[in-house]
MISEPA-411199 format. One record per residue: x negated, y, z negated of N, C-alpha, C, O in turn; residue in one letter; residue number from 1. Coordinates in pm, whole numbers. Example, Ala and Ser with C-alpha at 12.3 -4.5 7.8 and 13.67 -1.06 7.14 Angstrom:
{pt {-1319 -569 -780} {-1230 -450 -780} {-1320 -330 -780} {-1424 -332 -846} 'a' 1} {pt {-1285 -225 -708} {-1367 -106 -714} {-1290 3 -787} {-1341 114 -804} 's' 2} 
***
This chain:
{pt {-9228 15823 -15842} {-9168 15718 -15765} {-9246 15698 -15637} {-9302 15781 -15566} 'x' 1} {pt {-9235 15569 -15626} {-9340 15531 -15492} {-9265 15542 -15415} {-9153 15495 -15436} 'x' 2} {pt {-9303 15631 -15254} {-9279 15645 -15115} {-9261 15495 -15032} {-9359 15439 -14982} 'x' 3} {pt {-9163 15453 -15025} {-9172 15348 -14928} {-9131 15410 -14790} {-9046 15498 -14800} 'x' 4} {pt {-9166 15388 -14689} {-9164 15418 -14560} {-9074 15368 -14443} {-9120 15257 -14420} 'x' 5} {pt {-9015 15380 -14394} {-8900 15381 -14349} {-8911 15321 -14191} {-8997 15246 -14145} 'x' 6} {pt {-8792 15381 -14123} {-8780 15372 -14016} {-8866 15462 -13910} {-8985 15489 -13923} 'x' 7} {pt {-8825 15482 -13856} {-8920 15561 -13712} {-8854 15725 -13721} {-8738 15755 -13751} 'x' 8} {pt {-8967 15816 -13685} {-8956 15918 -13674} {-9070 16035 -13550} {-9192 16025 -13535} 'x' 9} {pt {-8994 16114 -13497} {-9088 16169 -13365} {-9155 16290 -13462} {-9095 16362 -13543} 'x' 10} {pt {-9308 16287 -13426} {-9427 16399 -13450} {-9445 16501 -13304} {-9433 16456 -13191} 'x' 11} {pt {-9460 16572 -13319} {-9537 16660 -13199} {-9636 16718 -13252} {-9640 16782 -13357} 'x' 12} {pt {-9765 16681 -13135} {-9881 16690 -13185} {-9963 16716 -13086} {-9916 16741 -12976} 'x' 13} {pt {-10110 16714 -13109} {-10212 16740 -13019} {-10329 16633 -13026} {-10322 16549 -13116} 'x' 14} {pt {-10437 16630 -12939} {-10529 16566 -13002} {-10535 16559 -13127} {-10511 16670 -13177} 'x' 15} {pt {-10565 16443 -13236} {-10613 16468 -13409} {-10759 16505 -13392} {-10840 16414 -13373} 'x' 16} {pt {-10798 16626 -13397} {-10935 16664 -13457} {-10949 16802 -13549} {-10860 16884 -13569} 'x' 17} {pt {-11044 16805 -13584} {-11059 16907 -13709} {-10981 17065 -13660} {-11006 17125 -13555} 'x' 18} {pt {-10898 17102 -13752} {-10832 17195 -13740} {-10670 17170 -13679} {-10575 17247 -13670} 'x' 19} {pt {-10685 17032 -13644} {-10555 16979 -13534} {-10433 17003 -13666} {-10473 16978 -13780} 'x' 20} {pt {-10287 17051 -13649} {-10195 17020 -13749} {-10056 16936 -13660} {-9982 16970 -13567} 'x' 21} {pt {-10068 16830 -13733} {-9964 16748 -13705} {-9813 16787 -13785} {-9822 16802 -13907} 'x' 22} {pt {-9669 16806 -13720} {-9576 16772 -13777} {-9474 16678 -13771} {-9428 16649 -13660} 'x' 23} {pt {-9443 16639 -13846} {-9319 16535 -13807} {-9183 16536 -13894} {-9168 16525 -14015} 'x' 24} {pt {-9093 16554 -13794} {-8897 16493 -13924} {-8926 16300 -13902} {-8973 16227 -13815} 'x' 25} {pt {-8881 16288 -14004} {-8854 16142 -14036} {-8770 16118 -14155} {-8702 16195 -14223} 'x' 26} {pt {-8793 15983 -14163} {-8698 15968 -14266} {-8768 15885 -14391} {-8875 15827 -14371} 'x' 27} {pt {-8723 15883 -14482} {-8856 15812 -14630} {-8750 15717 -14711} {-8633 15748 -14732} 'x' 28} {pt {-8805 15608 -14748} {-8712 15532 -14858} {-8766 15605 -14968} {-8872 15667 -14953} 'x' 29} {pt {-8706 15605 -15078} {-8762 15634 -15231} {-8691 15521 -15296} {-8571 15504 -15316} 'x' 30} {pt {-8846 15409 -15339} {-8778 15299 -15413} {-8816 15327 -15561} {-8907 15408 -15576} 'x' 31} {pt {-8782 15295 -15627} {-8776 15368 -15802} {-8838 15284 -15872} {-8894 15321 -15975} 'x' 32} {pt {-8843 15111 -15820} {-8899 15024 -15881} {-8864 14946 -15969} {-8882 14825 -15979} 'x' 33} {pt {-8769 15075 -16087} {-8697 15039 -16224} {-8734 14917 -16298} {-8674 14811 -16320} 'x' 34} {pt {-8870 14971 -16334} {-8910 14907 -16455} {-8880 14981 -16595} {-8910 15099 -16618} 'x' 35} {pt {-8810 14885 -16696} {-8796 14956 -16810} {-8860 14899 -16936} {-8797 14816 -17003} 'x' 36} {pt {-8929 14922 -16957} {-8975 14849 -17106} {-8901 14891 -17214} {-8938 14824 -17310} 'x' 37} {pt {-8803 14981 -17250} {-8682 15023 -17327} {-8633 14905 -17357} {-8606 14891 -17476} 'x' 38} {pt {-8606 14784 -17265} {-8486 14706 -17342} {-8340 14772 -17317} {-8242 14717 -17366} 'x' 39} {pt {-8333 14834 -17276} {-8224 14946 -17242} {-8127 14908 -17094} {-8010 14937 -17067} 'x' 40} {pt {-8238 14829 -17012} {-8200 14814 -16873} {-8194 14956 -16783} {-8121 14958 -16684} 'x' 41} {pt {-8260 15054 -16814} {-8238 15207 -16747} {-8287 15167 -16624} {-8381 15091 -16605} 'x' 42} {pt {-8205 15232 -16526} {-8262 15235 -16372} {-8227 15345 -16311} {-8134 15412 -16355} 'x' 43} {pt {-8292 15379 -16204} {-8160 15495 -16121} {-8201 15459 -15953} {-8310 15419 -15914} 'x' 44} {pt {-8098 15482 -15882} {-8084 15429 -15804} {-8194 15454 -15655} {-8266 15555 -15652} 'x' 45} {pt {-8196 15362 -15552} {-8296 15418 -15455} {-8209 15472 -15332} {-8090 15445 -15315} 'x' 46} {pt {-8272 15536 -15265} {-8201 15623 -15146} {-8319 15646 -15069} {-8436 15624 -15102} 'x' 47} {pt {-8249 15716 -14911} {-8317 15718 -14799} {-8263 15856 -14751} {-8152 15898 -14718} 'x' 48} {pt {-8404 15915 -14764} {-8318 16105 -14728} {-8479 16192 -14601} {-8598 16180 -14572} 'x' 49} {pt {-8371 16264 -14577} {-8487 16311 -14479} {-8594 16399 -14512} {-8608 16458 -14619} 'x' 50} {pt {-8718 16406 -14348} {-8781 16482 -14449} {-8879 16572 -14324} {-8858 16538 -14208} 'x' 51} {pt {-8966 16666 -14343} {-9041 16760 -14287} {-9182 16703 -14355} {-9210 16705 -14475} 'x' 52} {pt {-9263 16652 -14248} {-9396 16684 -14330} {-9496 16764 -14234} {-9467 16806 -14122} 'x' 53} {pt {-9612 16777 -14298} {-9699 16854 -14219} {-9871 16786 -14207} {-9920 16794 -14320} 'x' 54} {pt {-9936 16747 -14144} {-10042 16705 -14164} {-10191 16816 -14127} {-10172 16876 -14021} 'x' 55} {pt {-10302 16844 -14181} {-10414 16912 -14133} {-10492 16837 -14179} {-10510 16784 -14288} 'x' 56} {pt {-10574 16835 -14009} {-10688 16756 -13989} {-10806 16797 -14019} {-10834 16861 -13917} 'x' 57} {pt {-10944 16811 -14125} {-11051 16789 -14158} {-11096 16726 -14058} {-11164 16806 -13993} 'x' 58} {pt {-11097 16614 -14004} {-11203 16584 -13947} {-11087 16483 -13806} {-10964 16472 -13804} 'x' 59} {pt {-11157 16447 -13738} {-11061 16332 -13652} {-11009 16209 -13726} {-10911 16146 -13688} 'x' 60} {pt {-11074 16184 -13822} {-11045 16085 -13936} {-10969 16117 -14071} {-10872 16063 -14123} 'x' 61} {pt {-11049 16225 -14109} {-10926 16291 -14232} {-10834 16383 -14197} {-10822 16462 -14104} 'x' 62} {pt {-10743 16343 -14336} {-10662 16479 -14283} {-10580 16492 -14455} {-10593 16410 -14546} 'x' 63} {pt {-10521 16582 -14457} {-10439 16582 -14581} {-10307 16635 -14558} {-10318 16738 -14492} 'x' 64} {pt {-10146 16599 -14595} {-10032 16522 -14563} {-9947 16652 -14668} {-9981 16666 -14785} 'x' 65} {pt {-9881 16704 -14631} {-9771 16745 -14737} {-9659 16702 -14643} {-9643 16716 -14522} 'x' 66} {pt {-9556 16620 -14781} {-9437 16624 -14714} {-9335 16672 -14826} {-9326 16641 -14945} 'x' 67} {pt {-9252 16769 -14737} {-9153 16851 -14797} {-8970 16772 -14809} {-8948 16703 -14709} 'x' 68} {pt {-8907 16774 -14863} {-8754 16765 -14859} {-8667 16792 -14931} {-8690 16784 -15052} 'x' 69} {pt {-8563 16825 -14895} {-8445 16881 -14975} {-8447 16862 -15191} {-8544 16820 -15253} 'x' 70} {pt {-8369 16889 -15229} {-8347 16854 -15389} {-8267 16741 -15326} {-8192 16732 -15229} 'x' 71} {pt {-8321 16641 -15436} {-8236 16482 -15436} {-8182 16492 -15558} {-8214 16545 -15664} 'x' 72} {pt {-8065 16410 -15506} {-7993 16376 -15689} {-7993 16223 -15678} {-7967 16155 -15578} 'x' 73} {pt {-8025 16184 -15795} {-8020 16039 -15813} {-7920 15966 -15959} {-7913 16030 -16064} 'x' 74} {pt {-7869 15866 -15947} {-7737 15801 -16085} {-7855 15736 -16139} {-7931 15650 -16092} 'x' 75} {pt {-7852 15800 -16251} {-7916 15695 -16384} {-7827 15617 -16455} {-7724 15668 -16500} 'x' 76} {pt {-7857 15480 -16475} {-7793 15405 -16488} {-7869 15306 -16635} {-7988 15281 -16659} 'x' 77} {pt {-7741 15267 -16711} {-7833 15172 -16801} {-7754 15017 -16817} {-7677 14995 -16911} 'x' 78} {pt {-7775 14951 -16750} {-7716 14795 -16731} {-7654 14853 -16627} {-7727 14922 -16555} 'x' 79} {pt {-7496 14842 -16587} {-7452 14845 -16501} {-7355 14958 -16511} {-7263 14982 -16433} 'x' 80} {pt {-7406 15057 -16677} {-7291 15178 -16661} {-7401 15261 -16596} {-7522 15245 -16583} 'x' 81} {pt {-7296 15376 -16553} {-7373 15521 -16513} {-7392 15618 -16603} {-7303 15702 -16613} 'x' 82} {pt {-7500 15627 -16680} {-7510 15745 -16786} {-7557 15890 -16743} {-7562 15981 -16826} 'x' 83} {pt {-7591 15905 -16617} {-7574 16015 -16600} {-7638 16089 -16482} {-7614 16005 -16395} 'x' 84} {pt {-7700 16185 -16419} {-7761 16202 -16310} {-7931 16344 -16305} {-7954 16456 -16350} 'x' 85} {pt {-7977 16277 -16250} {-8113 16400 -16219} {-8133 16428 -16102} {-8108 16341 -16018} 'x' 86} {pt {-8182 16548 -16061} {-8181 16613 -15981} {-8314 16651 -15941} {-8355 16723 -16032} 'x' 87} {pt {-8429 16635 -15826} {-8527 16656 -15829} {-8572 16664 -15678} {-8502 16618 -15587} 'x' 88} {pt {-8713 16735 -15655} {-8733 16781 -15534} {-8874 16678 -15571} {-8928 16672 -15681} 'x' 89} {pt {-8914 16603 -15451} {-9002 16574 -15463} {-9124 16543 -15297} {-9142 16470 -15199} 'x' 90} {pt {-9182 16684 -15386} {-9284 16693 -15247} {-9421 16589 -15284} {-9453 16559 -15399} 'x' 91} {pt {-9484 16548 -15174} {-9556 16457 -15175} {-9700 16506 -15099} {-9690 16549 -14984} 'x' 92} {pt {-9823 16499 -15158} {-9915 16533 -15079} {-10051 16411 -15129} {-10105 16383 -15235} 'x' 93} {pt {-10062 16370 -15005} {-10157 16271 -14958} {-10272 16281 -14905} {-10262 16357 -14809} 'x' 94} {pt {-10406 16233 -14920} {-10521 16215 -14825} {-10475 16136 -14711} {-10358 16100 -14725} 'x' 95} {pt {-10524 16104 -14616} {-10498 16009 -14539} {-10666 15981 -14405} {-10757 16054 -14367} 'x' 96} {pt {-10632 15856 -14380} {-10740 15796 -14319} {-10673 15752 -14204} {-10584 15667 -14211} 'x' 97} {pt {-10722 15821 -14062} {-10627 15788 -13930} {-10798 15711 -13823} {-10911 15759 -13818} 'x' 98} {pt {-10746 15590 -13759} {-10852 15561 -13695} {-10782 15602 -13548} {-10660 15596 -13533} 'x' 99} {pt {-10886 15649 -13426} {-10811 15700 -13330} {-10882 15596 -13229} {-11005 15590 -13230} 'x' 100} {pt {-10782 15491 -13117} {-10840 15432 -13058} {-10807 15505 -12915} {-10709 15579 -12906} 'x' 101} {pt {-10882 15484 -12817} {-10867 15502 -12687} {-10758 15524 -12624} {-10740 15618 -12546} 'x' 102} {pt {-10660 15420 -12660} {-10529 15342 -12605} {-10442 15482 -12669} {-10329 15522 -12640} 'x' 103} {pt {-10523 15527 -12749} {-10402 15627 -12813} {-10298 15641 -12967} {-10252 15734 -13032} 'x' 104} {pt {-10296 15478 -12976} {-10262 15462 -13097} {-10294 15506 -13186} {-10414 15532 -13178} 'x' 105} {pt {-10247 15537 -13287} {-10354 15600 -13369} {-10297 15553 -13537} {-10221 15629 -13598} 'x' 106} {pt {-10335 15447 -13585} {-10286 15420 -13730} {-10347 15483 -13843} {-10463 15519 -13821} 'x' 107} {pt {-10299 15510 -13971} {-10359 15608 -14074} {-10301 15492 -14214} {-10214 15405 -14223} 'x' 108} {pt {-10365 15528 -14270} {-10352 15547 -14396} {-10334 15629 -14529} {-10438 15692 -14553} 'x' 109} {pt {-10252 15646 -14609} {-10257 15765 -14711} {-10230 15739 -14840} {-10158 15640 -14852} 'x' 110} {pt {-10256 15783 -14925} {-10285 15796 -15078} {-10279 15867 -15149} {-10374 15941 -15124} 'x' 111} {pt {-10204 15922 -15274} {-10198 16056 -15347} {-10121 16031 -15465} {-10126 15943 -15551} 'x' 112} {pt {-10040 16144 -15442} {-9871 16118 -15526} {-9799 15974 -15446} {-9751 15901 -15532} 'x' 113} {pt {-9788 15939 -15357} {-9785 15758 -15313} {-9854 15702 -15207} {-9940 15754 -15136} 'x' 114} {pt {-9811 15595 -15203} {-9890 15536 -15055} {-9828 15478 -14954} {-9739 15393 -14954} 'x' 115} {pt {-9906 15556 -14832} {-9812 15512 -14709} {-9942 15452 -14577} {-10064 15469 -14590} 'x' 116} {pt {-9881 15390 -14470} {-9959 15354 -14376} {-9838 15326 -14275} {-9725 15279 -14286} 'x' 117} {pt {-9922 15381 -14160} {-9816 15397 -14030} {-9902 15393 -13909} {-10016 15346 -13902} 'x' 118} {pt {-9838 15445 -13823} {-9875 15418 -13675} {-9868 15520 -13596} {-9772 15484 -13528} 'x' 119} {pt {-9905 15641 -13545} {-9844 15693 -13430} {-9879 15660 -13290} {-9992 15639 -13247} 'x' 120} {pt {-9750 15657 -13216} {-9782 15541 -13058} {-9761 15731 -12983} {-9710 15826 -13043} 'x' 121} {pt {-9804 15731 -12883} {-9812 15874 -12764} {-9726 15820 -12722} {-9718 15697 -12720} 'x' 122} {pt {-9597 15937 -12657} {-9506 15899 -12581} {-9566 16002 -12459} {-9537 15963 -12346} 'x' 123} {pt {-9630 16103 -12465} {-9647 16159 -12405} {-9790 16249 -12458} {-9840 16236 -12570} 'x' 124} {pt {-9833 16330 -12366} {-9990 16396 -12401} {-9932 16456 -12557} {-9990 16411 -12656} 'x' 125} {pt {-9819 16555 -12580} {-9826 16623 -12720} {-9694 16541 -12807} {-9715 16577 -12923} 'x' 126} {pt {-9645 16505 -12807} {-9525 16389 -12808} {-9566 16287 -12870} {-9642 16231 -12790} 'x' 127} {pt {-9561 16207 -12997} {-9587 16075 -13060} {-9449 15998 -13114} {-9339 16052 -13098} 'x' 128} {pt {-9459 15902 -13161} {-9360 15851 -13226} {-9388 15790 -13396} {-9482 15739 -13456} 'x' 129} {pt {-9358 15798 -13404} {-9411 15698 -13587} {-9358 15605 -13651} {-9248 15604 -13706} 'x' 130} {pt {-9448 15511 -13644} {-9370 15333 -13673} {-9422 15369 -13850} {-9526 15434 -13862} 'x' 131} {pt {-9369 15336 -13946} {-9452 15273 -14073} {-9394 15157 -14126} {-9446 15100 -14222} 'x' 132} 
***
């Protein structure tokens, strides 16, 4: 299931350069998409749950992304009954591509198990915020 990206969440961090590890709580949509080629109408539903990730920086530009969160349960559904439910943990680990401007901003890009692109704005020297 593809990572859609959410609302805002605070990182504490340091300069991004090689060896730098970024963390952040936030929060993640999980949209499901529910495509069925069954004919069946199967779907299961999307939700918004929290999450821990961790980032290490390779270089000031790379870095690679695990994000961790709880077991999710999700309603599988086929038309509009509920047939039944799954239960799944789903950690996510990404490359990512961060450009670092002056101003501080610093937007990334990432790619893996899904794809995300965001923003972190400095609220302060170790302190960020995260738009995606």
């Amino acid at each position: 299931m593809p990572a859609s990206p959410p609302p805002e969440g605070a990182a504490i961090a340091q300069d991004f350069t090689a060896g730098s590890l970024l963390a952040r709580a936030r929060a993640v949509h999980l949209d499901s998409a529910n495509k069925d080629s069954t004919g069946l109408k199967l779907s299961i539903n999307n939700k918004t749950l929290p999450e821990v990730d961790f980032t290490d920086f390779f270089s000031p530009n790379l870095a690679v992304e695990l994000v961790l969160t709880v077991p999710q349960k999700h309603r599988v559904y086929a038309g509009a009954a509920q047939i039944g439910n799954l239960t799944h943990l789903p950690p996510t680990l990404t490359l990512q591509y961060h450009v670092n401007h002056s101003s501080g901003i610093k937007p990334y890009v990432g790619a893996g198990l899904a794809f995300q692109a965001g923003v972190d704005f400095p609220l302060s020297k170790n302190l960020y915020s995260t738009s995606m």
